[in-house]
N, C-alpha and C positions, 0 to 999 in steps of 0.2 A: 504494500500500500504506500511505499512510502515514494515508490517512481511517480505514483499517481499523486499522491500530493503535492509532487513536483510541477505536476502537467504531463509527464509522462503518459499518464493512460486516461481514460475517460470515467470521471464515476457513473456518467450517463450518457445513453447514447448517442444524444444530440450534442456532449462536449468536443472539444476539438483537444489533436496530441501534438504536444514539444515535442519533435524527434532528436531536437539537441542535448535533453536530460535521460539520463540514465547509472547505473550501475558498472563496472567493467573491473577487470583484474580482483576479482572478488577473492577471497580464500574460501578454503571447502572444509567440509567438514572433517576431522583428522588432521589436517594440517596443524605443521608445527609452528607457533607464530609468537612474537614474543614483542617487549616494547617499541621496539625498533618496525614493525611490521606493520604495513597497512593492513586491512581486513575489505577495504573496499577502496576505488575511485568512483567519488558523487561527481559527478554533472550536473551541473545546475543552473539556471538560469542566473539566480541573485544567493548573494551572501545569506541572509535570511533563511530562502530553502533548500542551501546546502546544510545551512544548521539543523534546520528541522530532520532531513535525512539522516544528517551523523548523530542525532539523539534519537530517529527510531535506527538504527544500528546497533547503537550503544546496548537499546534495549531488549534488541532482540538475539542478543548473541552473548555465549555464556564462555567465558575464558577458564581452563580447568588446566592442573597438573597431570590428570590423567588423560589417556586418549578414549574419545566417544565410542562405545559397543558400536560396530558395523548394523545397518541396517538393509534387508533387503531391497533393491530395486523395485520390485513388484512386490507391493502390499499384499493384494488379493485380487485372483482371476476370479470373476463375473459370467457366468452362463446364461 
């Protein structure tokens, strides 16, 4: 959500997209990453909602000493 609070995406169908904002060089999950380490490049139109991005960043990613249990690709196949 937080490309689209940028302008990034539309919260509605009739909104219009910034294709100049976005996310890129992100880290994954496992990754080893440490102060020195970005976790993300925001794109952003204005100073403002680059901030708003790197505080939903902040909040949505949990930094740990241990490495994250692997999860499968494929949740659950649907018949």
């Amino acid at each position: 959500m937080a490309v689209v609070s940028m302008g990034g995406g539309r919260p509605r169908a009739s909104g219009s997209i910034d294709y100049s904002v976005c996310f890129s060089e992100m880290a994954q999950l496992g990754d080893s990453v440490d102060a020195q380490c970005s976790l993300a490049v925001i794109h952003a139109a204005t100073e403002a909602r680059w901030q708003e991005a790197a505080a939903a960043v902040k909040r949505a990613v949990a930094v740990g000493s241990e490495q994250p249990q692997a999860t499968p690709v494929i949740y659950r196949k649907i018949s």
